[in-house]
C-alpha positions in Angstrom: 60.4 -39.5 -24.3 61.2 -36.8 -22.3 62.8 -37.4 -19.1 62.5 -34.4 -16.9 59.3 -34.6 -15.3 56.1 -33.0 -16.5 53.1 -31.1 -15.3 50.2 -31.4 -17.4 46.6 -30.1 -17.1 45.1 -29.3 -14.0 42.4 -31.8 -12.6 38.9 -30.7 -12.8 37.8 -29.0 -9.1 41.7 -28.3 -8.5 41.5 -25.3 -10.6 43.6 -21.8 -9.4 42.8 -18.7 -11.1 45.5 -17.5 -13.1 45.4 -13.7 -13.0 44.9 -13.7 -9.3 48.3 -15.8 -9.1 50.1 -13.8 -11.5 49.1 -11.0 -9.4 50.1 -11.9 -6.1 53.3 -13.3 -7.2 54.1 -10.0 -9.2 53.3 -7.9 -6.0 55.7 -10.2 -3.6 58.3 -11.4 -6.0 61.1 -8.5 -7.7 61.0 -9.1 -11.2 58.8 -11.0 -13.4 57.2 -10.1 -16.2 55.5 -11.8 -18.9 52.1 -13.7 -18.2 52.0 -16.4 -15.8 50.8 -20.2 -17.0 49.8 -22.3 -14.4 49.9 -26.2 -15.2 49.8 -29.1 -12.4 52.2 -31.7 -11.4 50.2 -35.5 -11.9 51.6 -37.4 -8.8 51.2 -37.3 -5.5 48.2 -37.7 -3.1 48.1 -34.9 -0.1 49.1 -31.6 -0.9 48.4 -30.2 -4.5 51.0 -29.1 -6.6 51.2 -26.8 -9.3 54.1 -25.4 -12.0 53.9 -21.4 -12.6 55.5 -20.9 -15.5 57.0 -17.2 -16.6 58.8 -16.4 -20.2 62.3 -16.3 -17.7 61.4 -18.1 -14.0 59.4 -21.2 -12.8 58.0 -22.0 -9.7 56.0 -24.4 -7.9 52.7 -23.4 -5.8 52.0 -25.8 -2.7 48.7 -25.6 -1.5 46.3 -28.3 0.3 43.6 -30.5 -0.8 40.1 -29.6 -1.3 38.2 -31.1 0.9 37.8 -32.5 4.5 41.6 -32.4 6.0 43.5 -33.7 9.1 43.5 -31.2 11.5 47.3 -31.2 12.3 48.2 -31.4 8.3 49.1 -29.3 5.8 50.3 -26.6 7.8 52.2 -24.6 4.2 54.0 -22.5 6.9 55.3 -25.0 8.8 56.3 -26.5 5.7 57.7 -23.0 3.9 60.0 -22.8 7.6 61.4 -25.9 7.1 62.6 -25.5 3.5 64.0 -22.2 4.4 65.9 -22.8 7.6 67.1 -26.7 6.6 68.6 -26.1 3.7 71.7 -24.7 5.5 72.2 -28.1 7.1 71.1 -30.0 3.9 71.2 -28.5 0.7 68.2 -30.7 -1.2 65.7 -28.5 -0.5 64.3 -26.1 -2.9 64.6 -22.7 -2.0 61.3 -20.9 -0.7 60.0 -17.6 -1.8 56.7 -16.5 -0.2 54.1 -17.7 1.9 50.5 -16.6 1.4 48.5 -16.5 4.7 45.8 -14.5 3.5 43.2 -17.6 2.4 41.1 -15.3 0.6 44.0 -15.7 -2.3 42.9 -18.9 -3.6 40.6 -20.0 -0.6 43.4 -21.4 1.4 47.0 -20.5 2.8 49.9 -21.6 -0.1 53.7 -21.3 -0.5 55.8 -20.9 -4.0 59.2 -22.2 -4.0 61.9 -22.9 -7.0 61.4 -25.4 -9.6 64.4 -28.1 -9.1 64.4 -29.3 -13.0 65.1 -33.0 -12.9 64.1 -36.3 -13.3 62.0 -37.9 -11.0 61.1 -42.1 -11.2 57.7 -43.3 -10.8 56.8 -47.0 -11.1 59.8 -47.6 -13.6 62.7 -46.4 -14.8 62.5 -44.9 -17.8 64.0 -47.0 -21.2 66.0 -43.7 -22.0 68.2 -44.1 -18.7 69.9 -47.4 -19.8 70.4 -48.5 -15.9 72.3 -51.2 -15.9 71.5 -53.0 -12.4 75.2 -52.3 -10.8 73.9 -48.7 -11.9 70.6 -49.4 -10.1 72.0 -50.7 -7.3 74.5 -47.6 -6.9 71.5 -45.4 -7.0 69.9 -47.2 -4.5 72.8 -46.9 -2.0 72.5 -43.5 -3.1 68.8 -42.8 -2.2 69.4 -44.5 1.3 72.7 -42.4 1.8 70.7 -39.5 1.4 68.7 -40.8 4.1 71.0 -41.2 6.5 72.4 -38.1 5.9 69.2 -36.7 6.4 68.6 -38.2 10.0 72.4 -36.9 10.8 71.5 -33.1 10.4 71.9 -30.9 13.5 68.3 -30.2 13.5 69.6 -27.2 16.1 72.2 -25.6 14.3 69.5 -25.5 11.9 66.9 -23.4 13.9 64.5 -26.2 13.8 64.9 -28.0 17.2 61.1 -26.9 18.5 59.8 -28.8 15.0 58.8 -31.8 17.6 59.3 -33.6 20.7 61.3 -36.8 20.2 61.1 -37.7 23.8 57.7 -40.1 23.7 57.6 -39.8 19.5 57.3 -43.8 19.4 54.0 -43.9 21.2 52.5 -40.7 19.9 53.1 -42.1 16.8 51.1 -45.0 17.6 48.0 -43.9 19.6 47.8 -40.7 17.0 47.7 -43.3 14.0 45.4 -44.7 15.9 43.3 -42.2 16.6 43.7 -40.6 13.1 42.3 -44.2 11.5 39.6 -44.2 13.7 38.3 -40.8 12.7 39.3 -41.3 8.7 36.8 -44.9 9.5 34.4 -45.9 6.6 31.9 -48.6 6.9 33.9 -50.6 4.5 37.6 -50.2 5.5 39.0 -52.5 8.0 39.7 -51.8 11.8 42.9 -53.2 12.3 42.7 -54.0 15.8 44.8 -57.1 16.0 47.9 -54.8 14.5 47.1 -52.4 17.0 47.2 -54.2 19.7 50.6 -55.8 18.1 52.1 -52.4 18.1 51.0 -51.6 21.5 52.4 -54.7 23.4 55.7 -54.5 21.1 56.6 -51.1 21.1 60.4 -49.9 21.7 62.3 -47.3 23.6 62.7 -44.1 21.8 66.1 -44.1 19.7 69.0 -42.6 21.9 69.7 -40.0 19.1 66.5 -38.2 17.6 66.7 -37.3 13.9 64.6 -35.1 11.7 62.0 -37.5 10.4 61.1 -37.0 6.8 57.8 -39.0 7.0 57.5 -39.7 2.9 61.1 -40.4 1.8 60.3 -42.2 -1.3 61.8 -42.0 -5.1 59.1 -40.2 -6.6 59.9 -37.7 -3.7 63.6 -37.4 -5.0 65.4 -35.7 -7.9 67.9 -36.7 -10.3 70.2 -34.4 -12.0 69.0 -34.7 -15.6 72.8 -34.0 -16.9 73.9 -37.3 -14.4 70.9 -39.5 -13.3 72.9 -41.1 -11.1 73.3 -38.0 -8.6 70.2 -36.9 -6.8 69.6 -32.7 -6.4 66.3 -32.3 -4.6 64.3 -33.8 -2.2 60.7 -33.0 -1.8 57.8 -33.2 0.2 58.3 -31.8 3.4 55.1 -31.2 4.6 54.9 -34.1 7.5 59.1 -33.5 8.3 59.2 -33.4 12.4 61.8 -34.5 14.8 61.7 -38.2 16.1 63.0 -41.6 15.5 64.6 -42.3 13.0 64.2 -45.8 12.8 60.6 -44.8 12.7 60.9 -42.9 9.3 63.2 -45.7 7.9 59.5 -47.9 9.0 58.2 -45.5 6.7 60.4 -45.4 3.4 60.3 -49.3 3.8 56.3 -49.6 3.7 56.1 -48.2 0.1 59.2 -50.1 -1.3 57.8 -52.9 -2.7 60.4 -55.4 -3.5 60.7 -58.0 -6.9 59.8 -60.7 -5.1 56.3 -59.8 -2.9 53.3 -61.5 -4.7 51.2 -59.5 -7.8 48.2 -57.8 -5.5 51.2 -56.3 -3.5 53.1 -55.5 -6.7 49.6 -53.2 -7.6 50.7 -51.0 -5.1 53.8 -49.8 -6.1 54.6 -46.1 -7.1 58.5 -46.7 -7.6 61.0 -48.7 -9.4 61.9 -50.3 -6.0 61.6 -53.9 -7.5 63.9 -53.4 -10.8 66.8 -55.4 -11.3 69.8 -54.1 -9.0 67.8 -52.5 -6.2 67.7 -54.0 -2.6 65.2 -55.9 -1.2 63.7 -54.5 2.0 65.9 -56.5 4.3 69.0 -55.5 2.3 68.2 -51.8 3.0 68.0 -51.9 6.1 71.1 -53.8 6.6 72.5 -51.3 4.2 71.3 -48.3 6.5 72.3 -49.9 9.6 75.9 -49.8 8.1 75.9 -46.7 7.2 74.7 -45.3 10.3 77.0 -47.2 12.5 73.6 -48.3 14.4 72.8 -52.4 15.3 68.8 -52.7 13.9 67.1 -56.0 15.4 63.6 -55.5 16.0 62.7 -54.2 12.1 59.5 -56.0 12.2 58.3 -53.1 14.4 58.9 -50.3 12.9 58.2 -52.0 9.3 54.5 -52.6 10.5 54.3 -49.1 12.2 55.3 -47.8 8.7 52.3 -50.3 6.9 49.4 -49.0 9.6 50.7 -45.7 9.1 50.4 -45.7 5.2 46.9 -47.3 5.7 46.0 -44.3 8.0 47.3 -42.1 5.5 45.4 -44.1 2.5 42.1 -44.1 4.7 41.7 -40.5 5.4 42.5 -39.8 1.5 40.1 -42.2 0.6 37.4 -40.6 3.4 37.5 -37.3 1.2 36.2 -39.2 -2.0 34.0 -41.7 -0.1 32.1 -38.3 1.1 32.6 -36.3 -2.5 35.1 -34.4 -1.2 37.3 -34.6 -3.6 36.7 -35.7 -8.0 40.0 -37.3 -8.5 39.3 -41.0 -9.6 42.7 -42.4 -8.1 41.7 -42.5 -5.0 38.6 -45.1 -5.5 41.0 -48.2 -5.3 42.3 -46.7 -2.0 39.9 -48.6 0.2 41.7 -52.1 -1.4 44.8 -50.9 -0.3 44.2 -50.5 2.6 42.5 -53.9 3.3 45.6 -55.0 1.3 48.2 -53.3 4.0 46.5 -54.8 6.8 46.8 -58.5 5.3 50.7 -56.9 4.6 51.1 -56.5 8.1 49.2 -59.6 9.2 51.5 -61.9 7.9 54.8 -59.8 9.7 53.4 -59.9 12.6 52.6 -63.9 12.5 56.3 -64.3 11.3 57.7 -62.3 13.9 60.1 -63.4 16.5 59.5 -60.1 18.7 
């Protein structure tokens, strides 16, 4: 089985026509030759993906979803400036080559960057990497070092300290979930009030030290160095990255890491190997993060069910574009159970909680 990670064919209505690519990509970038092939990458959920392949180079094309979008998201400029300028302060990011504002392209604004070749982990790890679980558990530490690290840049020295407001980011956060939910709304999907309220009455300070706030730091967003699994190269996915608190975005990481001992419907859910033998469970991270960056964490159960409403938000509006046939792909039926499934996640946090 091979073990750096795949594209395969493109889904049917995510189509991008190939000489019109090749073209563009000849006229902006020195040096290719050879005819393009253009293949898509299978994961993810929000912004589409796709590997252009030459005889000598490889790139991947960013572009949004088809359909009905947020009207603050996938901004491939914003996300194209942040790859280029914030990989001099951390040096994961692929490099960026050219961003296509003319939509008349392929009907909407794109970017290409490089291919980082690598392995990436979806639900499990794959048999061929042997991880024993002290080799798990060392790649866990790993993944939330990186994490840290990330929240430590000098988002300034950087050129990227207009990328958001940190002072008030806590409850923008909340009333723009809130109102993002509301207009994502189906006449199936939940409303969440009680947890809204929650949030509301509980919410914190702002963290004394803003961070840049990746907003989908997750394992299938990460990638390993196929010559030493054990060392992640790349980190991916930067289209949501803003500056904020970063206790926020560790909210965020822990809503998708579904530990080994949360019950089967919640097990469903998961995208990562975040329950295999060796990896922490959700309190252990953030004890492990707290360590790491020298901060005291006390009131997790807020920013954990931030990060669960959040990921519903993000779930609902996905699932809006194929409630209305706005977009083919079959996934993103079952996202309408998530979401009710989140909300009885966050439910039972908040009736637990000593906040």
């Amino acid at each position: 089985m091979a073990l750096i990670d795949p594209s395969t064919s493109i889904r049917s209505g995510e189509e991008l026509d190939v000489k019109i690519i090749d073209a563009y990509l000849k006229a902006n970038i020195p040096g290719l030759s050879g005819n393009a092939k253009i293949s898509q990458f299978p994961g993810g959920a929000s912004n589409l993906t796709y590997l252009v392949e030459y005889p000598q180079q490889e790139f991947v094309l960013r572009r949004p979803p088809f359909g009905h979008k947020a009207k603050s998201a996938h901004d491939m400029g914003r996300e194209y400036r942040i790859l280029n300028q914030l990989n001099a302060g951390f040096p994961y990011c692929p490099r960026a080559y050219l961003h296509c504002t003319d939509k008349s392209v392929i009907g909407a604004e794109f970017y290409v960057m490089e291919r980082v070749r690598g392995i990436i982990l979806r639900s499990d790890i794959p048999t061929g990497l042997n991880f024993s679980p002290e080799q798990t558990n060392a790649l866990c530490r790993s993944f939330i070092d990186k994490l840290v690290e990330l929240h430590s840049v000098d988002y300034a020295a950087c050129g990227l300290a207009s990328l958001g407001k940190p002072e008030g980011y806590v409850r923008r956060q909340i009333e723009g979930w809130s109102d993002r939910y509301e207009k994502a709304m189906t006449d199936n999907a939940p409303t969440w009030e009680t947890i809204k309220d929650w949030l509301r009455d509980k919410m914190p300070a702002d963290h004394p030290k803003p961070g840049l706030v990746h907003n989908d730091y997750r394992f299938d967003n990460v990638i390993l160095d196929p010559n030493n699994p054990m060392q992640i190269i790349g980190v991916l996915d930067w289209e949501m990255t803003t500056i904020g608190d970063p206790l926020m975005d560790l909210g965020n990481t822990l809503a998708y890491w579904i530990e080994a001992g949360d019950p089967p419907p919640v097990q469903l859910m998961r995208r990562q190997p975040s329950n295999a033998p060796g990896m922490l469970t959700r309190q252990q991270f953030v004890d492990y993060y707290a360590e790491r960056a020298g901060i005291d964490i006390r009131n997790f159960d807020f920013y954990y069910t931030y990060g669960l409403f959040r990921l519903a938000g993000i779930v609902q509006q996905i699932y809006y574009r194929f409630h209305h046939g706005q977009t083919q792909d079959k996934r993103f039926s079952q996202f309408i159970h998530m979401n009710k499934l989140l909300e009885q996640m966050s439910l039972q946090v908040i009736s637990k909680s000593t906040l």
